[in-house]
SEKESE-90654 format. One record per residue: x, y, z of N, C-alpha, C in turn; residue in one letter. Coordinates in steps of 0.1 Angstrom, whole numbers, padded with zeros to 4 digits, always signed. Layout:
REM SEKESE-90654
XYZXYZXYZA/...
This chain:
REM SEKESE-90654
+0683+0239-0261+0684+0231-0248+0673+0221-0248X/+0677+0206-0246+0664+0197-0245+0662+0193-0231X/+0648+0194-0227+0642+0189-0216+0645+0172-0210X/+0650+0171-0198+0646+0158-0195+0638+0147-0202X/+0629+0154-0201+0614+0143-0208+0617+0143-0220X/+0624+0147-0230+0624+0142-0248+0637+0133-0246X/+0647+0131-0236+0656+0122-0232+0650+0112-0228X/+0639+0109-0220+0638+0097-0218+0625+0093-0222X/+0621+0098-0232+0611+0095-0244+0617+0089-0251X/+0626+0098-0256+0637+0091-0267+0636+0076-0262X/+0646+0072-0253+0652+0062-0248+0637+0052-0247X/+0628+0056-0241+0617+0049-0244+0608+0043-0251X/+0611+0053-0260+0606+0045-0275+0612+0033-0287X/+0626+0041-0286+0635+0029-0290+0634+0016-0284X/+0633+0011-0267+0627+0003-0263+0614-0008-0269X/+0602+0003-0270+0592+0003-0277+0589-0005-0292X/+0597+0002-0297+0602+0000-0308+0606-0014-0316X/+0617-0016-0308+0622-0029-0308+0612-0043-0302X/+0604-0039-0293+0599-0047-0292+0584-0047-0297X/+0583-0038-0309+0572-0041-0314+0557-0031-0309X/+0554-0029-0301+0542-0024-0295+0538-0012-0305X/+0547-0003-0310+0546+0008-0317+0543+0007-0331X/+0533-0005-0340+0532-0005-0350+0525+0004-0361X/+0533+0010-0367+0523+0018-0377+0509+0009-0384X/+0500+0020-0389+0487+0009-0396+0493+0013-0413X/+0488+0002-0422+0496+0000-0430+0484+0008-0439X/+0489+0019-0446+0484+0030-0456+0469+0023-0464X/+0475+0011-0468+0462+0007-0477+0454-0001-0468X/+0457-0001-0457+0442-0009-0452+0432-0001-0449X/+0423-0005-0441+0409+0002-0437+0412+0015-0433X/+0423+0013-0418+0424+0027-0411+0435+0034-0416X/+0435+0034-0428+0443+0040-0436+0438+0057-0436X/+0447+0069-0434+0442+0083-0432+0449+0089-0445X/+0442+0098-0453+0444+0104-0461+0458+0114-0461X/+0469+0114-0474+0484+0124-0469+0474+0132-0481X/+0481+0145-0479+0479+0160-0483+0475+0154-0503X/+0467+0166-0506+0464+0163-0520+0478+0165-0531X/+0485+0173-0519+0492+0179-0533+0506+0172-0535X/+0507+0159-0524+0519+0149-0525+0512+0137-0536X/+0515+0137-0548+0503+0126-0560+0514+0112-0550X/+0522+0110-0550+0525+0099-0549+0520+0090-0537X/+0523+0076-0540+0520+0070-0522+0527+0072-0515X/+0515+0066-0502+0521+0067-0486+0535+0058-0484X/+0542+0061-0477+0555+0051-0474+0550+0039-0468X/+0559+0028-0473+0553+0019-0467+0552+0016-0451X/+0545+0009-0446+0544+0005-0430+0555-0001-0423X/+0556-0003-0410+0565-0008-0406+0559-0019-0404X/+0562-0035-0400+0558-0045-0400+0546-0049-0385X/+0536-0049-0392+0524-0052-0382+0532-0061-0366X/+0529-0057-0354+0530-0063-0346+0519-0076-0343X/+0519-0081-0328+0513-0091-0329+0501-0086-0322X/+0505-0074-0319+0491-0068-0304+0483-0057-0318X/+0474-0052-0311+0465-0042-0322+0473-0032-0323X/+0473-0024-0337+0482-0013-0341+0474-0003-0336X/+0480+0006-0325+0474+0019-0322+0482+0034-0329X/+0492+0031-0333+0499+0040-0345+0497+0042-0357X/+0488+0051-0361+0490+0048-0375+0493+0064-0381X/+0501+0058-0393+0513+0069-0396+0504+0074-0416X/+0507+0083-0415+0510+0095-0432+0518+0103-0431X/+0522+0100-0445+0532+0101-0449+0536+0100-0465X/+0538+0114-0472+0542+0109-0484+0555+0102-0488X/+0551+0091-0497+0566+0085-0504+0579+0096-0509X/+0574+0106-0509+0590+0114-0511+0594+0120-0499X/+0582+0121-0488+0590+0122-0474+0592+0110-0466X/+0589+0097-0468+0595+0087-0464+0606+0079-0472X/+0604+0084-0484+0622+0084-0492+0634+0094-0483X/+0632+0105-0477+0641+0111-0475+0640+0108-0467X/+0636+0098-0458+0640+0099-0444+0644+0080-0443X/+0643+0073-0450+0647+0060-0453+0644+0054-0439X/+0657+0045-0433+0655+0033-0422+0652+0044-0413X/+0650+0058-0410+0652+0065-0400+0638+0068-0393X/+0626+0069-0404+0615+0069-0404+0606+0064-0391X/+0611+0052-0390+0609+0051-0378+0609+0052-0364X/+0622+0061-0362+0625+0067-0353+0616+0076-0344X/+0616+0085-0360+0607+0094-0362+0592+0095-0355X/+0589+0086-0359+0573+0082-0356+0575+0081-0341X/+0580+0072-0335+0581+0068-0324+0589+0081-0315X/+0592+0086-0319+0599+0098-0311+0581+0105-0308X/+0576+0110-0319+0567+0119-0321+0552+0112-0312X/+0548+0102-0314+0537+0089-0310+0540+0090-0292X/+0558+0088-0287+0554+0088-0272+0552+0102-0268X/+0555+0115-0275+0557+0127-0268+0536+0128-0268X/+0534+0126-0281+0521+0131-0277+0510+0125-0267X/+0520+0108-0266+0511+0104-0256+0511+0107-0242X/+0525+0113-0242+0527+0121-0229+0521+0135-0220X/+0513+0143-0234+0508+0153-0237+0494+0150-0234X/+0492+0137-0240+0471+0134-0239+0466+0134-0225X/+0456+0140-0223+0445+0136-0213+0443+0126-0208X/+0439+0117-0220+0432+0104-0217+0445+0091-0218X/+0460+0096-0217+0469+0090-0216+0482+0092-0205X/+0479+0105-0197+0487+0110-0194+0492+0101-0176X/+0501+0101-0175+0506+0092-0165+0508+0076-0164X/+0504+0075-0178+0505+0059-0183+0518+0058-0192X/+0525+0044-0189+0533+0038-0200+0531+0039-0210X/+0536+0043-0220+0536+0043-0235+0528+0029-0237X/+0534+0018-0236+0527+0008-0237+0513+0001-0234X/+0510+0009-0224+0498+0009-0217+0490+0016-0220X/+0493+0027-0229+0485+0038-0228+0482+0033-0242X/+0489+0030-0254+0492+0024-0263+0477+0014-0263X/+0476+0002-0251+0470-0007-0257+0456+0003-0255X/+0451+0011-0239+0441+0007-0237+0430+0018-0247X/+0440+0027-0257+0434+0034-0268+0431+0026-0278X/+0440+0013-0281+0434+0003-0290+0424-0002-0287X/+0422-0009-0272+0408-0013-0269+0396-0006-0273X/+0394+0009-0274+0384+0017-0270+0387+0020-0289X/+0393+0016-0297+0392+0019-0310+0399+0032-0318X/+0409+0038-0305+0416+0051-0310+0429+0048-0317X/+0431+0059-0320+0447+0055-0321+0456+0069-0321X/+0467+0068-0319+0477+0079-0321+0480+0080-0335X/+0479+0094-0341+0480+0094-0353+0493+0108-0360X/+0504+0101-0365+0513+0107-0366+0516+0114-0381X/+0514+0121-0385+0513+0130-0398+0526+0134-0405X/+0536+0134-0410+0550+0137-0414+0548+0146-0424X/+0549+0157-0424+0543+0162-0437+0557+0172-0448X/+0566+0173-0437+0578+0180-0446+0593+0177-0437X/+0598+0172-0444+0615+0171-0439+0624+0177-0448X/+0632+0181-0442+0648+0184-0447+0658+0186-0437X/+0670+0186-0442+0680+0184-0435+0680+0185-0421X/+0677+0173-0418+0676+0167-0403+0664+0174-0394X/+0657+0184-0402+0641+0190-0394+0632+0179-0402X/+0618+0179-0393+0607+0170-0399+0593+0178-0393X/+0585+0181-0397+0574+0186-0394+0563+0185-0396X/+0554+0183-0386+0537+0176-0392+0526+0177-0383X/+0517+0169-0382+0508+0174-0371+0502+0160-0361X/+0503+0157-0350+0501+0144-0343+0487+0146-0337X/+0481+0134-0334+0470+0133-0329+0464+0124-0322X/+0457+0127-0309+0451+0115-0300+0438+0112-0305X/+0431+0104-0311+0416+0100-0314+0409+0100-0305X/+0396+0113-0306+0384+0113-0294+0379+0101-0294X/+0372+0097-0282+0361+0088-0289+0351+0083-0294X/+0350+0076-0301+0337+0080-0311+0323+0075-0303X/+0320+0077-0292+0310+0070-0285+0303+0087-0278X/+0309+0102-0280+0305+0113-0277+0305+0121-0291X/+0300+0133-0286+0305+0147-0289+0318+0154-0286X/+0323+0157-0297+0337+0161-0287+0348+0164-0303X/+0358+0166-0294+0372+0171-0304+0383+0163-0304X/+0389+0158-0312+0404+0152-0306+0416+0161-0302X/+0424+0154-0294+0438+0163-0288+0450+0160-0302X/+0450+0172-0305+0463+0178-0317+0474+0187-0315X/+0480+0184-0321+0493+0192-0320+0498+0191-0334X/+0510+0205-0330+0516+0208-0347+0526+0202-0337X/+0541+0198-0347+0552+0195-0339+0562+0195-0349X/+0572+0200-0342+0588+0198-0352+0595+0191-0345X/+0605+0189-0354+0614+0174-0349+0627+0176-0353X/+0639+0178-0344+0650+0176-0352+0657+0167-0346X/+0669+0159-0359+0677+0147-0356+0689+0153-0351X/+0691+0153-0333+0704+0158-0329+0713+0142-0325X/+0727+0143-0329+0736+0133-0329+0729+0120-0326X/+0722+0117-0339+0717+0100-0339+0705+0102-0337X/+0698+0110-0329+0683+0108-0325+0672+0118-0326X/+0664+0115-0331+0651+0127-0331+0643+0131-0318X/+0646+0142-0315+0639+0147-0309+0624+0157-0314X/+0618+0149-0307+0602+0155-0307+0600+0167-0301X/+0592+0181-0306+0588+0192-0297+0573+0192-0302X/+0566+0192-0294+0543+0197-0301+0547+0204-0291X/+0535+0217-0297+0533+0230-0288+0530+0226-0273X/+0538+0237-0266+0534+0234-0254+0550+0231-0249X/+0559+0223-0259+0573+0218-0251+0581+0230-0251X/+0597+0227-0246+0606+0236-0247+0614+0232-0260X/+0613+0221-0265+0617+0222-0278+0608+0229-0287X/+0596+0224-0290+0589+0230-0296+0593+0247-0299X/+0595+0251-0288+0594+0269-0285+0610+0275-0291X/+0620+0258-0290+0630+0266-0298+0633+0263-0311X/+0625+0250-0315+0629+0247-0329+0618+0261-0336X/+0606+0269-0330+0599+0276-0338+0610+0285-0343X/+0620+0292-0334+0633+0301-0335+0641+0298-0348X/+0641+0285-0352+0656+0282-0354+0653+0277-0367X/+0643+0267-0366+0635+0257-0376+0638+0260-0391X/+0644+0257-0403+0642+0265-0421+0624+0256-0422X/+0619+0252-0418+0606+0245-0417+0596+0255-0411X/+0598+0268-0408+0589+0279-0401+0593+0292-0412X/+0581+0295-0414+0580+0303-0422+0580+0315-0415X/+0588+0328-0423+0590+0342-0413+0575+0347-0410X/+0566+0346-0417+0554+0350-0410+0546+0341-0403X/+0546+0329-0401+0543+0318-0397+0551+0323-0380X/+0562+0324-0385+0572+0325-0369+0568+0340-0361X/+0563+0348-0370+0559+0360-0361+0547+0359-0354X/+0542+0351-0361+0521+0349-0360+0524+0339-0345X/+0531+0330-0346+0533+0324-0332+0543+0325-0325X/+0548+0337-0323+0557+0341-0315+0547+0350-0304X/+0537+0364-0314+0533+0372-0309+0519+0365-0300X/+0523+0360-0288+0516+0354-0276+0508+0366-0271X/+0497+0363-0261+0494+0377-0256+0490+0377-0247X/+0484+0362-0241+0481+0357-0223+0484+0351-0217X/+0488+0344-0205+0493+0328-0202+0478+0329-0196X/+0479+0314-0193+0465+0305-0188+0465+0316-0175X/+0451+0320-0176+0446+0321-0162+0434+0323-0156X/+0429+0323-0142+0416+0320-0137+0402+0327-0143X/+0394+0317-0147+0382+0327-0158+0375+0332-0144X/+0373+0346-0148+0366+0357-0146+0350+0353-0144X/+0346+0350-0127+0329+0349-0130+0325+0358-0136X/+0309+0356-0136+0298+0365-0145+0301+0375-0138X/+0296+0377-0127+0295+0385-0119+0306+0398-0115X/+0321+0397-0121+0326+0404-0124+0327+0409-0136X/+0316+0405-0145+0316+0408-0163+0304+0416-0167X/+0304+0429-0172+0288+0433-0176+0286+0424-0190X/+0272+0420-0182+0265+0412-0195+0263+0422-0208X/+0255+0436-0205+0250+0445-0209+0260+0451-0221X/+0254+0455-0234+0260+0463-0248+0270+0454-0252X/+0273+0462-0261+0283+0454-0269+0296+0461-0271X/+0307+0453-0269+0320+0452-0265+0332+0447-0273X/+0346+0452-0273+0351+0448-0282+0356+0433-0287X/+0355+0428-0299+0356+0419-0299+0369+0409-0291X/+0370+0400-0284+0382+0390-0277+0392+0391-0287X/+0406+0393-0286+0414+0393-0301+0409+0392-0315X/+0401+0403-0314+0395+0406-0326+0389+0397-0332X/+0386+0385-0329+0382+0371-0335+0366+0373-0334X/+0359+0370-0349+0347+0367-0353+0341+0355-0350X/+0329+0350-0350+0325+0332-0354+0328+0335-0366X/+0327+0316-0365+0328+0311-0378+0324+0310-0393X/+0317+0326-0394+0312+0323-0410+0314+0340-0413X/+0307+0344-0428+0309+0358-0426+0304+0368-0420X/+0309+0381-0419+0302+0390-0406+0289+0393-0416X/+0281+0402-0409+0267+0406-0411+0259+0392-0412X/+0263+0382-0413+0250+0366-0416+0257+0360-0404X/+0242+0351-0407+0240+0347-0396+0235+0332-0394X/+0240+0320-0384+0242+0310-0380+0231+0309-0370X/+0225+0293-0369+0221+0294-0353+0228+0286-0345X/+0232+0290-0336+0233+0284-0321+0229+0273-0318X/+0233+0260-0317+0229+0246-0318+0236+0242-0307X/+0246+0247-0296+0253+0242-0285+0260+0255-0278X/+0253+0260-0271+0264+0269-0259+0277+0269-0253X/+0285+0274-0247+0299+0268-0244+0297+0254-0239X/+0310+0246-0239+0310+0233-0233+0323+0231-0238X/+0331+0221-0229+0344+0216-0233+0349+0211-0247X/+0362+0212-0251+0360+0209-0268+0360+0195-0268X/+0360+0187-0258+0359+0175-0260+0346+0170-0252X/+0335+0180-0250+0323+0177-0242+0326+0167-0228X/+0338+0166-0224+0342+0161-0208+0346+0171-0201X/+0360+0176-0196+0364+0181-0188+0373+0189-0194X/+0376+0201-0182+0384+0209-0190+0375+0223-0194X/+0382+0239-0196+0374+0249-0197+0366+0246-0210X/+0354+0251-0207+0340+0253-0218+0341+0265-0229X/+0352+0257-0238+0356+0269-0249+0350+0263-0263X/+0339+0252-0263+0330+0252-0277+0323+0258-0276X/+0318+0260-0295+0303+0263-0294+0300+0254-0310X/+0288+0251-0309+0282+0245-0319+0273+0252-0327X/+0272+0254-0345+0268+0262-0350+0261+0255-0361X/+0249+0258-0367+0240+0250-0377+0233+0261-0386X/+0232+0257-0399+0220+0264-0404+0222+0278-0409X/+0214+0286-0411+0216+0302-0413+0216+0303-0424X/+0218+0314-0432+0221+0323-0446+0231+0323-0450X/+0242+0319-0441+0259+0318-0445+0259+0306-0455X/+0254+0301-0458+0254+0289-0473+0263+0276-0466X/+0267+0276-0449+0269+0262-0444+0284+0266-0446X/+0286+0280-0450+0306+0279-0452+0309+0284-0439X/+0321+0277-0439+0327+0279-0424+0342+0288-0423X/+0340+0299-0418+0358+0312-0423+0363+0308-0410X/+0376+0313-0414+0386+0318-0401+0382+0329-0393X/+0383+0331-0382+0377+0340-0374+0383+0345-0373X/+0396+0351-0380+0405+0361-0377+0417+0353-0389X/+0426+0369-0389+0434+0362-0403+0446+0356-0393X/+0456+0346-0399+0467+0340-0393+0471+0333-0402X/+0477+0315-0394+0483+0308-0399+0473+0290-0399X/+0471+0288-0411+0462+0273-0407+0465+0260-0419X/+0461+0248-0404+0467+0236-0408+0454+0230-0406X/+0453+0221-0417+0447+0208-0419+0450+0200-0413X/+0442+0194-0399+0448+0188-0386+0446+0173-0392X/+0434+0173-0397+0433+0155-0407+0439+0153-0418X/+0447+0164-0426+0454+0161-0439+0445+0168-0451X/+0442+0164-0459+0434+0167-0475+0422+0156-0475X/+0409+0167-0472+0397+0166-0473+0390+0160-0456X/+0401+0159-0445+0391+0157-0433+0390+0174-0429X/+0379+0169-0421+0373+0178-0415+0373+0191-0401X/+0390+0189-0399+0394+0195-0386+0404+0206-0389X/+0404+0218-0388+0413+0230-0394+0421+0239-0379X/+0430+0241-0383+0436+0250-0367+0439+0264-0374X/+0435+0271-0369+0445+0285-0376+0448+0296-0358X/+0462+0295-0359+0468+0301-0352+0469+0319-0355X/+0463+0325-0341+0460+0343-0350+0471+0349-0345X/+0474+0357-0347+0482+0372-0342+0475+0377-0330X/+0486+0374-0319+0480+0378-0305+0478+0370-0297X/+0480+0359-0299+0480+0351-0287+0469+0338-0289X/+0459+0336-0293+0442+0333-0298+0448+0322-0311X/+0442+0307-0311+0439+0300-0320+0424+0291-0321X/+0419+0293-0329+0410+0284-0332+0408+0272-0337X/+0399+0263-0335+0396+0253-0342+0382+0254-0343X/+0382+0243-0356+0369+0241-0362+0369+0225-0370X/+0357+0219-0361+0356+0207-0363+0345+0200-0370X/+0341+0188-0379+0330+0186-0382+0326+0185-0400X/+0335+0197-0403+0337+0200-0415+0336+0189-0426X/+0332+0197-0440+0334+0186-0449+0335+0195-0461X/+0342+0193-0474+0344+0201-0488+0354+0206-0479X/+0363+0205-0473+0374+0211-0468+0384+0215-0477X/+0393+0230-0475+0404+0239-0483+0418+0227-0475X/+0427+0226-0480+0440+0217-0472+0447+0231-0471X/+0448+0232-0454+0461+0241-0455+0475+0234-0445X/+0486+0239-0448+0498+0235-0443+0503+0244-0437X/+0502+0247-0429+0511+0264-0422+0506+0272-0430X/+0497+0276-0438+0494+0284-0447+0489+0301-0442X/+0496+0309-0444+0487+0322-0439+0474+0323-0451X/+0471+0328-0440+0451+0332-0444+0447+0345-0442X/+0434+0350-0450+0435+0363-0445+0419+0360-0430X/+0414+0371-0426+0402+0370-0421+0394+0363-0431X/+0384+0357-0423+0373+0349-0431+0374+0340-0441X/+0386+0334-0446+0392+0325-0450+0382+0314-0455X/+0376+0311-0462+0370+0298-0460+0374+0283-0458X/+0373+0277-0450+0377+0266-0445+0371+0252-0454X/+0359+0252-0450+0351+0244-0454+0339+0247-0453X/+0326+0236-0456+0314+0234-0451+0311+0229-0436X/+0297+0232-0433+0296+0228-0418+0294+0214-0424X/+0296+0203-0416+0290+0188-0418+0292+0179-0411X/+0296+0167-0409+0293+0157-0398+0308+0146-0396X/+0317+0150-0401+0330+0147-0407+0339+0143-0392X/+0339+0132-0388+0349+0128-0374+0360+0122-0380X/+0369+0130-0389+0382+0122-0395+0394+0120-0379X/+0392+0122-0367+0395+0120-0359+0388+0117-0351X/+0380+0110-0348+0371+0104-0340+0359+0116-0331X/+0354+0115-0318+0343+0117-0322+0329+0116-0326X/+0315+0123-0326+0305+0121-0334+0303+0132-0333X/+0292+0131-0348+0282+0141-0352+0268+0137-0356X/+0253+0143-0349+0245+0137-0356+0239+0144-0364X/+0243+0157-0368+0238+0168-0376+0249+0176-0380X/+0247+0179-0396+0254+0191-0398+0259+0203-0392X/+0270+0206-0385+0271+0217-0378+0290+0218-0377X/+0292+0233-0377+0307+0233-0372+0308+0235-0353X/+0319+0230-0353+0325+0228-0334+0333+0237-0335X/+0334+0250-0335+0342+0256-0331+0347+0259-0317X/+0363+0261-0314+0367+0258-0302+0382+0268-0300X/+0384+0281-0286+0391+0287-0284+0401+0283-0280X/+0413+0284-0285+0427+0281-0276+0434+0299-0273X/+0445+0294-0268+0453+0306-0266+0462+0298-0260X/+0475+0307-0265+0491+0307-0264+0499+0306-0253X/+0506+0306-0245+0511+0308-0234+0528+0316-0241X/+0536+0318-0232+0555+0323-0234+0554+0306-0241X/+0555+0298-0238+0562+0284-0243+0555+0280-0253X/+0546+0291-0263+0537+0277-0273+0525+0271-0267X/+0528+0268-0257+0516+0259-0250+0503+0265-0251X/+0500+0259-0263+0483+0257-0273+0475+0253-0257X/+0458+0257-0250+0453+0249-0246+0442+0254-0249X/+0431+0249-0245+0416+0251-0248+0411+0265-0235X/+0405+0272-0240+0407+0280-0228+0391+0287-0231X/+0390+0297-0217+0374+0297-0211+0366+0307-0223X/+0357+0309-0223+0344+0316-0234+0338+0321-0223X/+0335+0324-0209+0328+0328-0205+0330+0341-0202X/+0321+0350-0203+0326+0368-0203+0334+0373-0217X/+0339+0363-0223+0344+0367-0235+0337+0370-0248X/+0338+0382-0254+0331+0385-0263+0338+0382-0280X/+0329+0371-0286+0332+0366-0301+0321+0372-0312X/+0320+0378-0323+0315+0376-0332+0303+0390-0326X/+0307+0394-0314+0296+0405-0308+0285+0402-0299X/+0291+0392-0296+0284+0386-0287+0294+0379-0275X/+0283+0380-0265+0299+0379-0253+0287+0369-0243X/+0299+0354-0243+0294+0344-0237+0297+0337-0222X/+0281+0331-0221+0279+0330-0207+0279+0314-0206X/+0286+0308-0195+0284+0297-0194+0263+0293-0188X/+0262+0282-0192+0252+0279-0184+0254+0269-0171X/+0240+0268-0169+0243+0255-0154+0245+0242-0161X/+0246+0236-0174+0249+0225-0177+0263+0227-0189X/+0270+0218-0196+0275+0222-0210+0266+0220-0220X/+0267+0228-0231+0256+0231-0241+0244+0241-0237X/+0243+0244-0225+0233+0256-0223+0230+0268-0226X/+0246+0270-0224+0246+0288-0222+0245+0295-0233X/+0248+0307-0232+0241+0317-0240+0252+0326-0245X/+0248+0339-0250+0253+0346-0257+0246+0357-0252X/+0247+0374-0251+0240+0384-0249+0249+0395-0258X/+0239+0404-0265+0245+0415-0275+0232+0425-0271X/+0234+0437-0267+0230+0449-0268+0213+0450-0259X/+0215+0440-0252+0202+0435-0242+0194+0420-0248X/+0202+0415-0257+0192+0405-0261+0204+0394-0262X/+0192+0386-0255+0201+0371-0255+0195+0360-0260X/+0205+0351-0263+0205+0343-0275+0212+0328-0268X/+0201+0319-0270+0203+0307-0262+0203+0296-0269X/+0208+0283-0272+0206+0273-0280+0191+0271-0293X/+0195+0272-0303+0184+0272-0310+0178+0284-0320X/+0188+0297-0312+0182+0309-0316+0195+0318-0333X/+0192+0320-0342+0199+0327-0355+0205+0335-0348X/+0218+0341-0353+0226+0351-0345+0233+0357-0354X/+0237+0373-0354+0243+0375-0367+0258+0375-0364X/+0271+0371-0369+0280+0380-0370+0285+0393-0370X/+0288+0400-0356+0295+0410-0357+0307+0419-0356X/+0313+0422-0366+0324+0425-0363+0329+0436-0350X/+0316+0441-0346+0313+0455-0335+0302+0452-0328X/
């Protein structure tokens, strides 16, 4: 069953389209983004530059823009308005509008195609943070199918989304169980004051930090939003330590390479409800829906904004989501919740707060170990 809003996205982008505003950026120029290592061939070609700045820019391998020929376009443009409909820093704006004033500010919507067949397409879209902060960009996985003539877009969070995961030959049977098996909808974080700071407690969906258990990382940023603006304070920033700079999965699941082959931004979806990110990275593993076991290595910590953003030191951004019944991925709270054995406190600023394990607390700056208990 399709929602209102992918009907008149559809219809809106076709609009779009025709009149140009939706230009892909053409593979070999500057802002050209990297497609997956294991497609050797080129990117499809671009669709023809408009006359306004290109805030679309598309990847895509040549044998998935072979299979999808004059349609390709569609494509893009189906996928480019849903997510702009989805963004923060776009939301309640014209496509067009929202379109330019991401070009002004140097972003762009970034549309990924990474596997099609018969009439499904599937990849990963993205709004560019801006590179003037600290912070994460807004991503989504999304599937696409062509019903009578037209593509319909679903990124987590839609009601397409939730039924092409059902239906999709583009979803893998463990892939489809890993994100079926939800375990909370969004809801009001729990002050301190209803949470004992005191001992140690079981871990939040079993999910570890980001490196291996027993070693240990330090603490270079407290909770704070994953985009250091607005929104629950579910980062934390991590530097340094005896872990040799590698960065694991905090729990085993399903994970995508949100920048493609060799950027620096990883999602892995867990069992239970719980997804992570981890941002910053560099010597990055490419995964594609790939199941993982725990501790997975991802990459190195490093300073890598293949989606905009900054970094001025080596370190990984790690950042909590969780599931809702519909898919709907959001960033969600760290406070009272216990990660890695340690169970975190907001502070009075973002980047403050702390961590407490077994009476000892641990504040920006201080080594911390990994605990699986």
């Amino acid at each position: 069953m399709f929602s209102r809003l992918s009907a008149r996205i559809t219809v809106t982008v076709t609009s779009l389209a025709l009149t140009g505003l939706f230009a892909a950026a053409a593979p070999a120029s500057a802002t050209a983004l990297r497609a997956p290592a294991a497609a050797s061939t080129a990117a499809a070609p671009a669709a023809p530059a408009a006359a306004g700045p290109a805030a679309v820019a598309v990847k895509m391998p040549a044998g998935v823009a072979d299979s999808l020929g004059a349609d390709r376009q569609a494509l893009i443009d189906a996928v480019s308005a849903d997510a702009l409909s989805r963004s923060h820093d776009a939301k309640g704006l014209a496509p067009a509008t929202a379109v330019g004033r991401l070009a002004a500010e140097g972003r762009k919507v970034v549309v990924d195609v990474r596997t099609v067949s018969r009439g499904w397409a599937r990849g990963v879209a993205y709004v560019e943070a801006p590179r003037t902060r600290h912070g994460e960009p807004e991503g989504w996985l999304y599937l696409a199918h062509r019903d009578k003539g037209r593509w319909i877009a679903g990124l987590e969070g839609d009601d397409e989304f939730a039924a092409y995961i059902a239906r999709s030959p583009l979803v893998g049977e463990a892939e489809r169980q890993t994100m079926t098996a939800y375990a909370e909808r969004r809801a009001t974080p729990q002050a301190p004051a209803q949470l004992s700071p005191a001992g140690a407690q079981a871990n939040t969906g079993g999910l570890l930090l980001p490196w291996m258990p027993d070693y240990y990382m330090t603490l270079t940023g407290g909770p704070h939003a994953h985009d250091s603006g607005s929104g629950y304070w579910s980062a934390l920033d991590f530097a340094g330590g005896n872990a040799s700079g590698r960065v694991r999965s905090s729990r085993e699941g399903t994970a995508t390479s949100m920048c493609g082959a060799g950027g620096g931004w990883t999602r892995v979806i867990h069992p239970g409800g719980f997804s992570t990110d981890y941002y910053h990275m560099w010597n990055t593993t490419y995964y594609n829906g790939t199941s993982v076991p725990r501790s997975a290595l991802l990459g190195n910590i490093g300073t890598d904004t293949c989606a905009g953003g900054s970094a001025t030191g080596a370190h990984v951004h790690w950042s909590l989501r969780t599931y809702d019944a519909n898919y709907n991925g959001q960033y969600t709270w760290l406070n009272g919740r216990t990660i890695g054995g340690w169970t975190w406190w907001n502070g009075s600023a973002q980047y403050s707060g702390c961590g407490t394990r077994l009476g000892v607390t641990a504040c920006p700056g201080t080594a911390i170990y990994n605990r699986a208990g």
